[in-house]
C-alpha positions as CSV (number, residue, x, y, z in Angstrom):
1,X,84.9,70.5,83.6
2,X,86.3,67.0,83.8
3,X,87.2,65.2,81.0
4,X,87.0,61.3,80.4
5,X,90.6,60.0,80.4
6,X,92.1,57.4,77.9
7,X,94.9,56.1,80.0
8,X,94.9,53.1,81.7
9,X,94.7,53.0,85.6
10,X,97.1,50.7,86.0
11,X,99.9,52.6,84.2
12,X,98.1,55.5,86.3
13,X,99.0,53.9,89.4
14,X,102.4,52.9,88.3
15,X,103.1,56.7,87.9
16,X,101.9,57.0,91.5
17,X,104.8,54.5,92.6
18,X,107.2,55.7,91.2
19,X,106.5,59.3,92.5
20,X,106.4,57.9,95.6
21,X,109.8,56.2,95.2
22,X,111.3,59.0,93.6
23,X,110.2,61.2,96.7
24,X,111.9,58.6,99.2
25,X,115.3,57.8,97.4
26,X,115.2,61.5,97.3
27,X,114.5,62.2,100.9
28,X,116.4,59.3,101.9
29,X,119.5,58.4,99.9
30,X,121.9,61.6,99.8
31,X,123.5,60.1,96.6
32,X,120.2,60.8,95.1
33,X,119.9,64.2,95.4
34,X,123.2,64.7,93.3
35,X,124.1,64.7,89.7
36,X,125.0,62.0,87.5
37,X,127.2,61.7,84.3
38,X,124.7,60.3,82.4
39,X,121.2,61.5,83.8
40,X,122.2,64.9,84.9
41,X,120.2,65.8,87.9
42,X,118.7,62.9,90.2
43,X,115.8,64.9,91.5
44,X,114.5,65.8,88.2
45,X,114.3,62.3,87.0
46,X,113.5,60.6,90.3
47,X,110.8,63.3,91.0
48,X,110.1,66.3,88.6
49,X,109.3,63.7,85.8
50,X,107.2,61.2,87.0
51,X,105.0,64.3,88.8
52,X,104.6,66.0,85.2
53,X,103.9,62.7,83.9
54,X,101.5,61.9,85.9
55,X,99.7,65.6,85.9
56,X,99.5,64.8,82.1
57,X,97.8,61.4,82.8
58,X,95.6,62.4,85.2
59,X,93.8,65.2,82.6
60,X,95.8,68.0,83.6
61,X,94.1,69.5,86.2
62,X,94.5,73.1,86.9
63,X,96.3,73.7,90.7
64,X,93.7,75.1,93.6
65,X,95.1,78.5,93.3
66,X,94.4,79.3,89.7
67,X,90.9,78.0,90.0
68,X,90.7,80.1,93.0
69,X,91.6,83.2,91.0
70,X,89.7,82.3,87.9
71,X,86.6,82.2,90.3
72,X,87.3,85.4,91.9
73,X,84.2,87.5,91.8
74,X,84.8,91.6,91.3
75,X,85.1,94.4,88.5
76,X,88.0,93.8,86.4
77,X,90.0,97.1,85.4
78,X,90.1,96.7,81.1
79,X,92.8,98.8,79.4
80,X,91.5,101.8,77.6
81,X,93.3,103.5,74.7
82,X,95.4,106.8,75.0
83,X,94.1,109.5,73.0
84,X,96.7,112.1,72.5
């Protein structure tokens, strides 16, 4: 089910950027993967955040293996009450 999203594509494709710069500094810079006094941990801001951001803008679409799983065909085992 896709949904129609409201945010721009512009600020869309800004999230993309800086994803994609996170990723590098990250890779790159060893002073990025660190910890700083006032951020706290470089990877989570430079990478973690922009990725959650832009899963938010993008409609939130559910990862390949919980489709997969949701689709999965078979009897499903229902819990049955204990009689004692």
């Amino acid at each position: 089910m896709q949904t129609r999203s409201f945010i721009r594509p512009e600020f869309v494709l800004t999230l993309r950027r800086a994803l994609l710069g996170g990723l590098a500094l990250v890779a790159l810079v060893p002073a990025a993967r660190g910890s700083n006094a006032w951020l706290g941990w470089m990877p989570l801001w430079l990478v973690l955040m922009p990725a959650c951001a832009l899963w938010v803008a993008e409609g939130l679409p559910l990862p390949r293996l919980a489709t997969l799983m949701a689709h999965r065909g078979g009897r499903r085992v229902q819990a049955r009450r204990l009689r004692m």
